[in-house]
Backbone bond lengths (Angstrom), bond angles and torsions (degrees), N, CA, C in turn:
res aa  C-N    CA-C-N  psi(-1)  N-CA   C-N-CA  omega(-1)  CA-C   N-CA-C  phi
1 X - - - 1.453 - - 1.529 107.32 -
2 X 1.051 113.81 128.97 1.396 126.70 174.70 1.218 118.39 -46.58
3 X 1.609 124.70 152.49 1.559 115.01 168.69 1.456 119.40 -62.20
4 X 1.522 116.69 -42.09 1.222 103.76 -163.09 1.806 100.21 -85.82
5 X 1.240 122.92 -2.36 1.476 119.67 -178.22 1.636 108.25 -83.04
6 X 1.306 108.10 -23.29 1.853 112.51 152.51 1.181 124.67 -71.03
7 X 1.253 111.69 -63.18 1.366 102.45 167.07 1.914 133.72 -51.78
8 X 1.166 79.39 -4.29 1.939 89.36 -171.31 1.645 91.61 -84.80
9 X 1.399 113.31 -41.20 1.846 124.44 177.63 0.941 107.26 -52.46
10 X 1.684 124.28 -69.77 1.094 125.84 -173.43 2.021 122.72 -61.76
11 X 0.814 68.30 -30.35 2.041 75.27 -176.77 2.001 99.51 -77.92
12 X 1.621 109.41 -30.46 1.513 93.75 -178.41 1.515 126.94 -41.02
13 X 1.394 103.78 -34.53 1.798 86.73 -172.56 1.802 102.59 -105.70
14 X 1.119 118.10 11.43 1.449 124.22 136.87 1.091 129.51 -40.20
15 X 1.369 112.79 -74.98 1.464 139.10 178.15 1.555 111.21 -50.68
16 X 1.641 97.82 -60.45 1.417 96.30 -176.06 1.627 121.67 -68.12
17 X 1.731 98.14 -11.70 1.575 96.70 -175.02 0.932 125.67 -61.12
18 X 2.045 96.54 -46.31 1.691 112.92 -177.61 1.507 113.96 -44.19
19 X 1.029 148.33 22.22 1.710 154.88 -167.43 1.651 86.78 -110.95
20 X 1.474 139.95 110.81 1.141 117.30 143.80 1.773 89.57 -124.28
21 X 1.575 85.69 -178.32 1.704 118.15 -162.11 1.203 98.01 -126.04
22 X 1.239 113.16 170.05 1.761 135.89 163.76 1.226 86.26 -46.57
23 X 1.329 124.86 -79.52 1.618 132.58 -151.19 1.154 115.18 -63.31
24 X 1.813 121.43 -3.22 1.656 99.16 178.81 1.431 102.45 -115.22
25 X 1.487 97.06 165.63 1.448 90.47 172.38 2.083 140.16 -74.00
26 X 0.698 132.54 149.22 1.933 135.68 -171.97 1.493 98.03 -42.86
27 X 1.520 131.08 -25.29 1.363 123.00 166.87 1.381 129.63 -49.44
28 X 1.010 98.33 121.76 2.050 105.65 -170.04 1.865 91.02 -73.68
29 X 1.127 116.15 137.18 1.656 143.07 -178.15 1.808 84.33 -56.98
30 X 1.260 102.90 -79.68 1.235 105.97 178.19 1.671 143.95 -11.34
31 X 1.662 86.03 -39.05 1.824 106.91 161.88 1.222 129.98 -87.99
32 X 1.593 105.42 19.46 1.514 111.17 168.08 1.079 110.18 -109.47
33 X 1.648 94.28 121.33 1.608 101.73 -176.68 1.567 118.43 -49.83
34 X 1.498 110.39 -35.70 1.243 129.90 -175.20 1.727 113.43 -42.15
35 X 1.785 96.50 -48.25 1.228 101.85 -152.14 2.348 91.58 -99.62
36 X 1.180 127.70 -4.82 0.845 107.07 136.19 1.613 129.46 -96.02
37 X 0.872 138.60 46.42 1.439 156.45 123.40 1.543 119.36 -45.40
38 X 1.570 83.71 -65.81 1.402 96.54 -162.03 1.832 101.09 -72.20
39 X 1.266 119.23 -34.54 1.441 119.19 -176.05 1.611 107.43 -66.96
40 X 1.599 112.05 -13.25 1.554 119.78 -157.18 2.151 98.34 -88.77
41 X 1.643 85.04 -40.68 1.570 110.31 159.47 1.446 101.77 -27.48
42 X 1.308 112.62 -96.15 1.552 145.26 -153.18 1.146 97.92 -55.24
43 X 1.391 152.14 -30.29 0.983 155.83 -164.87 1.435 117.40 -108.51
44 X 0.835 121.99 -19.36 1.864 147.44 154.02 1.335 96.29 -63.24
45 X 1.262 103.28 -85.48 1.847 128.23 -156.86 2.249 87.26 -46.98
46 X 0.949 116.38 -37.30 1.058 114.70 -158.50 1.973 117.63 -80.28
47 X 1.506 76.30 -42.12 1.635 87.22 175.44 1.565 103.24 -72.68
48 X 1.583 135.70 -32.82 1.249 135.37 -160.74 1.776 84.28 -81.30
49 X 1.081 144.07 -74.50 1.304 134.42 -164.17 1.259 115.41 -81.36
50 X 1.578 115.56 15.83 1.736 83.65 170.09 1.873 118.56 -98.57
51 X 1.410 97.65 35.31 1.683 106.75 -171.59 2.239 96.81 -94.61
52 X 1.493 95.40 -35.54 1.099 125.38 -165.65 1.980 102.51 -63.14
53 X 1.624 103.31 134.72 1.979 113.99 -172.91 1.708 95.85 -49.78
54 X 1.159 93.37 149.65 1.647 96.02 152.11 1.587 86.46 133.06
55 X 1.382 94.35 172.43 1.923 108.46 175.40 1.443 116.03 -77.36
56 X 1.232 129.57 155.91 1.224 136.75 -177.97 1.975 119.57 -49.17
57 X 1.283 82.07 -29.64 1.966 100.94 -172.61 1.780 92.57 -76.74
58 X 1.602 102.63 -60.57 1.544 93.02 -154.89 1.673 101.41 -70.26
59 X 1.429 106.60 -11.70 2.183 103.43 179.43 1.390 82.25 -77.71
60 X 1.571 147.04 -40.07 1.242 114.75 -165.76 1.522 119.21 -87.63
61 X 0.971 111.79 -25.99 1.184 123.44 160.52 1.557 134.77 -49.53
62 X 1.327 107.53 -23.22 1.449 126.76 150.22 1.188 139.25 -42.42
63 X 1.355 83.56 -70.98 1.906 119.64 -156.44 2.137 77.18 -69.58
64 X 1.245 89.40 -71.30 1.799 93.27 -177.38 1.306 124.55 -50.99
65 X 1.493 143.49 7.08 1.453 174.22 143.21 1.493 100.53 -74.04
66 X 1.133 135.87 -60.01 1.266 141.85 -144.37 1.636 105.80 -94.45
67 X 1.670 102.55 2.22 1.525 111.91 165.38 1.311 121.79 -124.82
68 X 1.236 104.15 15.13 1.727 105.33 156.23 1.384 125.28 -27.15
69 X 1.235 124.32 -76.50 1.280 121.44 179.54 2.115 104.57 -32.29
70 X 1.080 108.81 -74.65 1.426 109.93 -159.61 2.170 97.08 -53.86
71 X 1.380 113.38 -28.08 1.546 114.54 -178.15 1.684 97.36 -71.95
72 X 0.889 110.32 -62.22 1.877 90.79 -177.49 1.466 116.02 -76.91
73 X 1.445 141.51 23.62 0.951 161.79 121.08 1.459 102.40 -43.39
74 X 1.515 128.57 -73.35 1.302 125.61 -130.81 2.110 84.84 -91.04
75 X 1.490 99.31 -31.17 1.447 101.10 -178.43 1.796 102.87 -70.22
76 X 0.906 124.37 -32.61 1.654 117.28 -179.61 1.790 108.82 -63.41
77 X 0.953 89.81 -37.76 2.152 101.95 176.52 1.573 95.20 -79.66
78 X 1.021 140.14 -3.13 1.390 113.70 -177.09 1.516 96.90 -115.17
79 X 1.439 116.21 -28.37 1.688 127.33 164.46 1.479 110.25 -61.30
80 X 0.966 131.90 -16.15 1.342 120.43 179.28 2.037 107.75 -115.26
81 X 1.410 127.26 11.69 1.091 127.49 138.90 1.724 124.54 -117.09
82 X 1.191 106.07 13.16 1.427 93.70 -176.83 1.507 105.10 -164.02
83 X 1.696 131.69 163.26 1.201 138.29 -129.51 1.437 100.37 -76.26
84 X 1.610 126.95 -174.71 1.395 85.88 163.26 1.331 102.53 -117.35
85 X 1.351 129.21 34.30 1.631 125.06 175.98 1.751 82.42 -93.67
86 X 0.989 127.53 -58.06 1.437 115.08 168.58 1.464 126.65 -30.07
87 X 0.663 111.10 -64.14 1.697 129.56 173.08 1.885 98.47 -51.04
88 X 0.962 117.70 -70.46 1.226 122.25 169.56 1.233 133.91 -4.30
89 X 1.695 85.58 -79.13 1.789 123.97 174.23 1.792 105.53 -53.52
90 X 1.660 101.24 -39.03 1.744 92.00 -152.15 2.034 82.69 -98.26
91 X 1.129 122.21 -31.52 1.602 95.93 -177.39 2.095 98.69 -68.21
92 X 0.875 129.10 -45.97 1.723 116.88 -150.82 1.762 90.46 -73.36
93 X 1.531 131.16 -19.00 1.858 135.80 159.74 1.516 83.59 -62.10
94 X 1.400 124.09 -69.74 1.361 103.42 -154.27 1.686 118.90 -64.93
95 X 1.217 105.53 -34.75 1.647 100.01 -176.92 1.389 112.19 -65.94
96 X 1.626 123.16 -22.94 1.428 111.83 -179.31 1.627 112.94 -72.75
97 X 1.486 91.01 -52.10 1.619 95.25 172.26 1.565 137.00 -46.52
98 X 1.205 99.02 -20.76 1.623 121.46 -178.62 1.484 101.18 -73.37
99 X 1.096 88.08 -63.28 2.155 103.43 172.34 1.217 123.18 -54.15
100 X 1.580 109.08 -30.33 1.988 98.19 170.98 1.189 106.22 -79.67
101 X 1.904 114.42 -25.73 1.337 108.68 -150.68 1.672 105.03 -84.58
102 X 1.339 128.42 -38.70 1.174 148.07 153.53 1.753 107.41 -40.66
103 X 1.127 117.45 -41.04 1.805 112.58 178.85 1.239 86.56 -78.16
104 X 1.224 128.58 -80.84 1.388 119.53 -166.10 1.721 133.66 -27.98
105 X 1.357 108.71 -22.44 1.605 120.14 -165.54 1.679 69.23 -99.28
106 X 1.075 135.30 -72.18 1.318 134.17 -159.41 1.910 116.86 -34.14
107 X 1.301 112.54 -57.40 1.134 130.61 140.73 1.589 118.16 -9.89
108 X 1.768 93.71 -97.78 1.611 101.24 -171.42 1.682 104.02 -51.19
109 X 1.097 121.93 -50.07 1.815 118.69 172.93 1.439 99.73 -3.09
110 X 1.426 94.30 -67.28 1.963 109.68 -143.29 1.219 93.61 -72.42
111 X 1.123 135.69 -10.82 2.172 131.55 -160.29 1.246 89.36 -95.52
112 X 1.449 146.22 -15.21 1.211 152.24 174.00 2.268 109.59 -40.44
């Protein structure tokens, strides 16, 4: 996996954190341990299966499934400082993004 296709993982819920609202709280997403866990997940889970048959979607789709536990983790810490239409809005951004970003590394892997 490429450098910048890690770094694109790791910075996703960075990026997406910096978005706050009235309704959430001044805590940067980023400072939940929870929710880098869960990005630490995706990026593991991702490099270990992208050797593995199948299309780029359903390997990413995996690896990003296969971190549930640490994703409703990182969503329970963000439910207990901030609204939950907030919470809402930023996990169903985060789960898509996780999924292109995870297909995408999956992808470039194989062009190797």
């Amino acid at each position: 996996m490429t450098n910048r296709i890690h770094l694109a993982l790791v910075m996703v819920l960075f990026v997406v954190a910096g978005c706050t609202t009235s309704t959430s709280s001044n805590r940067e997403i980023s400072s939940y341990p929870e929710a880098r866990a869960y990005a630490d997940c995706v990026i593991s889970r991702t490099r270990s299966f992208s050797s593995q048959a199948g299309s780029p979607v359903d390997i990413g789709y995996a690896a990003v499934a296969s971190c549930r536990p640490q994703r409703n983790a990182m969503e329970r810490a963000l439910r207990a400082d901030n609204s939950p239409v907030f919470v809402e809005e930023f996990m169903l951004r985060n789960d898509r993004t996780m999924l292109e970003l995870a297909t995408e590394a999956v992808a470039r892997s194989r062009q190797k």
